[in-house]
Every structure is written in C-alpha cells, then in structure tokens.
C-alpha positions in Angstrom: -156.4 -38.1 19.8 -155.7 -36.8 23.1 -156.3 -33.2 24.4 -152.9 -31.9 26.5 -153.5 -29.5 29.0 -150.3 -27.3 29.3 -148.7 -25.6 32.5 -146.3 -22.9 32.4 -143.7 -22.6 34.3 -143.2 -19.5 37.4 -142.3 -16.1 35.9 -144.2 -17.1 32.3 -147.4 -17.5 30.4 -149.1 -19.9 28.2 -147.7 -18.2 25.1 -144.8 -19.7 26.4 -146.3 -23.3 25.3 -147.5 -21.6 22.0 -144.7 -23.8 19.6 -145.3 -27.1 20.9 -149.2 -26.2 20.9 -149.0 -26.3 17.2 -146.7 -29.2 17.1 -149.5 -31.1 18.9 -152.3 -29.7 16.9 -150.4 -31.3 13.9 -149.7 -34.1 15.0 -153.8 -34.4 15.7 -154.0 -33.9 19.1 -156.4 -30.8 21.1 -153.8 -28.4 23.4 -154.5 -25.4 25.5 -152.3 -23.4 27.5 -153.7 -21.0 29.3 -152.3 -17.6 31.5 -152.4 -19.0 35.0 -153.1 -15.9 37.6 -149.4 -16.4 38.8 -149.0 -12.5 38.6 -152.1 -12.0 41.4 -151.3 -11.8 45.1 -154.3 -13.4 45.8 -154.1 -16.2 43.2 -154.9 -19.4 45.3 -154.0 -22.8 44.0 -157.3 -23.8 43.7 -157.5 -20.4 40.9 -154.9 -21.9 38.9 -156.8 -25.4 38.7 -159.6 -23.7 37.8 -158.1 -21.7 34.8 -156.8 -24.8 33.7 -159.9 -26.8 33.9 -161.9 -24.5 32.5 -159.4 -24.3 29.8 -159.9 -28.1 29.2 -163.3 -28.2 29.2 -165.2 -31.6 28.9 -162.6 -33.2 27.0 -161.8 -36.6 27.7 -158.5 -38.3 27.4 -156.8 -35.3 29.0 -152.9 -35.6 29.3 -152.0 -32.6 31.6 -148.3 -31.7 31.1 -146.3 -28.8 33.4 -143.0 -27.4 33.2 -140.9 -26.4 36.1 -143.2 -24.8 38.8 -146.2 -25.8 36.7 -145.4 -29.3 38.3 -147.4 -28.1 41.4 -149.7 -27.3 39.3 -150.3 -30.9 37.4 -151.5 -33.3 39.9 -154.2 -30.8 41.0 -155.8 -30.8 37.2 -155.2 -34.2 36.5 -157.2 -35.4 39.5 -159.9 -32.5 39.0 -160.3 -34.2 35.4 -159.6 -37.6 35.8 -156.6 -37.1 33.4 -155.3 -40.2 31.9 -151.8 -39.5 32.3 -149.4 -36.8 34.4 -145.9 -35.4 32.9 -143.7 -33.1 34.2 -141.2 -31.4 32.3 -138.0 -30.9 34.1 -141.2 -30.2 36.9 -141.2 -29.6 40.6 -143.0 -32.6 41.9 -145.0 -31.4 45.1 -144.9 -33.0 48.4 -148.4 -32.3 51.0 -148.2 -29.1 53.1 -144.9 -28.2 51.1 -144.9 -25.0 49.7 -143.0 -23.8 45.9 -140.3 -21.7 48.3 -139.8 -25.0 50.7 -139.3 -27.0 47.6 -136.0 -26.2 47.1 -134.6 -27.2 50.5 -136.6 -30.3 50.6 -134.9 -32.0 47.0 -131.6 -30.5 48.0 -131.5 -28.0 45.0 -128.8 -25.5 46.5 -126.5 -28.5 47.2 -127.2 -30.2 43.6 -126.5 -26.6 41.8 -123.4 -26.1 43.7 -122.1 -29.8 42.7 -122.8 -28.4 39.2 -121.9 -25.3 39.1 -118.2 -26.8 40.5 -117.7 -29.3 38.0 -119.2 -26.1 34.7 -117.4 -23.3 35.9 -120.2 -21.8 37.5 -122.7 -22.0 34.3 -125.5 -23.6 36.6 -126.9 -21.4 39.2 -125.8 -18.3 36.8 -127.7 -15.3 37.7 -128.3 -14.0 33.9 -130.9 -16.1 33.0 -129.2 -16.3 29.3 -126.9 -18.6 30.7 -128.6 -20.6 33.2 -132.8 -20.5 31.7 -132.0 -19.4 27.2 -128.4 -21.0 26.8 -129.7 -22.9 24.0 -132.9 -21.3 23.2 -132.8 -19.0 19.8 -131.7 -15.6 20.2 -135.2 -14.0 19.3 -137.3 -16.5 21.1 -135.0 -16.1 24.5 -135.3 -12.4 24.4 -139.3 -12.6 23.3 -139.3 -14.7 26.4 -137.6 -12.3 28.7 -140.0 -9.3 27.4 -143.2 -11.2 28.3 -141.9 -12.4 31.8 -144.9 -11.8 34.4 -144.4 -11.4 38.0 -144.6 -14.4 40.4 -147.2 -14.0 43.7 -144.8 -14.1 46.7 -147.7 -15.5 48.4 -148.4 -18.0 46.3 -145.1 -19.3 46.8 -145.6 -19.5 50.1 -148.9 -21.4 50.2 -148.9 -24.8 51.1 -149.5 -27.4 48.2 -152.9 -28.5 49.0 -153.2 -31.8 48.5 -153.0 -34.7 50.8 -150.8 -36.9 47.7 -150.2 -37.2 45.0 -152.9 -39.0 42.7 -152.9 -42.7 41.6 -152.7 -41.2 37.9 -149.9 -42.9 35.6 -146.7 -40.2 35.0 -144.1 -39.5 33.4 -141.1 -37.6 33.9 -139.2 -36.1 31.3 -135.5 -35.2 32.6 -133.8 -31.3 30.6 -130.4 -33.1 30.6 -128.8 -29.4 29.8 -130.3 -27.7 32.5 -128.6 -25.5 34.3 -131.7 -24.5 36.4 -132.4 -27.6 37.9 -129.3 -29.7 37.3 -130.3 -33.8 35.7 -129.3 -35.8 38.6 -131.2 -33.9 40.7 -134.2 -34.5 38.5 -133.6 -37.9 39.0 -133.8 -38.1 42.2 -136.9 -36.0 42.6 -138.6 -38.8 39.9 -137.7 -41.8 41.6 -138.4 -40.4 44.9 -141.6 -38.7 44.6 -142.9 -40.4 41.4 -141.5 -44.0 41.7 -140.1 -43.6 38.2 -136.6 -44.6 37.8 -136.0 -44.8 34.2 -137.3 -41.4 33.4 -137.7 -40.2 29.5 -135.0 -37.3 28.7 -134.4 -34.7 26.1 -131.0 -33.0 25.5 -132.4 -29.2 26.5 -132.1 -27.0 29.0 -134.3 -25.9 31.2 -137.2 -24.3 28.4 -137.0 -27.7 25.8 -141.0 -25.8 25.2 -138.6 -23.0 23.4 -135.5 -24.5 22.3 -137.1 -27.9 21.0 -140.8 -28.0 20.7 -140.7 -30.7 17.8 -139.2 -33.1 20.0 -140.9 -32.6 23.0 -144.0 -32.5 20.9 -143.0 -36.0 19.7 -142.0 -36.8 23.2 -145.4 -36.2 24.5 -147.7 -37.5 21.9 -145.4 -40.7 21.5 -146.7 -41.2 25.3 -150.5 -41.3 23.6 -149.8 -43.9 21.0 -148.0 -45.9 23.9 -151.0 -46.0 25.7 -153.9 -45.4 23.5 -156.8 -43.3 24.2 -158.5 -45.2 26.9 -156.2 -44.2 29.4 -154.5 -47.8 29.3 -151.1 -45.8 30.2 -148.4 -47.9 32.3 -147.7 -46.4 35.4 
C-alpha cells in the first residue's frame, strides 16, 4: 500500500482529484488531495508544500503525483517527505530560478501549440477551454469543473521555483496524448530533457485524464506501486 499525495493543477482544487481518489482508495492505497492556497496573493511555494505535507502526514511510502502546474509543485513535497517516487501528469517540470510564467518560453510551448494548432485546425491553443482543457471530459463533470475554477496568484506565477534541482527521487512521466493544452511531443521533450525519461508512460486523454479517465490513470499510477514495491525499490 502506498499513500499518493495529489497536486492540482493552476485554476483548480483538490476536488478536482476526487474520482481517482476513490479509484486509489479501492484499489488499497491512502490518497489526499488537498486545496493548495493558489487563490492567495501571498501564497509562497513554500505554503503550498506545506498544505501538502501536512495533508500527508507521517505516511511512509509516499508517491506524490501533480497535474499540469502542480508539477512545480511535486519535487518540492517529494523531497520534504522523502517520497519514494515523483509523477507528473501531463506536468510542468520546473527548472531552478524559473518561474510558472517563464515556463512557457523556456520548453517552447507557444511554438509547439502553433505546430499543433496548424496541423488540427486550430483545436490546440483554443481559447474556450471546452475545446482545448473538457474536449473529452463528460458534459456534467466539464461544466462542474468550470463552476469550481478558483483564481490563480499572479504573483505566485511569478515567483521563482525555489529549488536548486531537481531531487534524486525516481519519476515518472505520464504523457495526455490528446492534449490540446500542452500538445504530446512537447511533453516529450520536457521528460527527456528535464527528467532523463525517454520512454515516458501515456494515456489517450486530454489535458484533465483526472476527469475524463480516472480508472485508468488510477491503474496507471498504482501499477507504478506494484512495479516497485513498497520499499521505495522504484527504477529511476
């Protein structure tokens, strides 16, 4: 049994995680997802590893797992906790002194949506969030999603990404191979570059595969567990 620590993404909350919460919990694993203080101006990063860790507790064999913009949050808990094993879900991998709004230029994102957007008719890089973010999420869960969307601290965007690296914890990326928010090959790139991993795992979603298909991101994540057991014997 492992206890997965969950990360939301920018814009969303950990109710957001609340389907493959229960997939875990079934499948005999702890989860927690809690509301990082995203929506505060004065929200630090060091607040959001502390919601996170206090979430966790003193659980051991923590996997910590973050979506999107929750990738900045991910290496920061896992090396508080000693996690056994980092994922990011179609996640922004952080570089030192590189803020959430630099991101973007550094991995080339405007360039890799345009590629995309050329060769879909303009379906990446959409601006209503139904296409590009819900385009295959259910109806009812998209617009549930859109009604509990928080604010996003400007400054927290802004704030350099603490850390000095990244930590020697094993990871895993998993790659949304329908996402029109961050388009795949992109993703890629940002795994093999900034997390050495080159075969990265995938799942035919877009960019919310926490919405539009929990069960298999559920099965995705625990399937990383019985890979590497529960001593934190996972291959890096």
């Amino acid at each position: 049994m492992a206890t997965f620590a969950l990360v939301h993404g920018s814009g969303e909350g950990g109710a957001a995680w609340r389907l493959v919460v229960s997939a875990l919990r079934e499948r005999g694993h702890q989860a927690t997802a809690p509301d990082l203080p995203t929506d505060r101006e004065d929200a630090t990063w060091a607040d959001c590893v502390a919601t996170v860790v206090d979430a966790v507790g003193a659980a051991e064999d923590v996997v910590v797992v973050g979506q999107s913009a929750g990738g900045f949050v991910v290496p920061l808990v896992a090396a508080r906790v000693g996690a056994v094993l980092q994922v990011y879900v179609a996640g922004m991998v952080p570089a030192a002194g590189e803020s959430a709004g630099e991101w973007f230029g550094s991995v080339g994102w405007s360039e890799a949506v345009a590629e995309a957007a050329h060769a879909d008719g303009g379906l990446t890089g959409s601006s209503d969030p139904m296409v590009a973010f819900y385009h295959d999420v259910p109806e009812d869960l998209a617009h549930e999603a859109m009604a509990r969307e928080r604010v996003t601290s400007e400054a927290l965007g802004e704030a350099p990404w603490p850390a000095a690296a990244l930590p020697g914890i094993p990871a895993r990326y998993v790659v949304t191979t329908r996402d029109r928010f961050l388009p795949p090959p992109m993703q890629r790139q940002l795994a093999a570059q900034r997390l050495g991993i080159t075969a990265p795992d995938t799942i035919a979603s877009g960019h919310c595969p926490h919405l539009s298909r929990p069960e298999e991101l559920a099965g995705i994540l625990s399937g990383y567990v019985r890979e590497g057991g529960t001593s934190g014997a996972f291959p890096s």
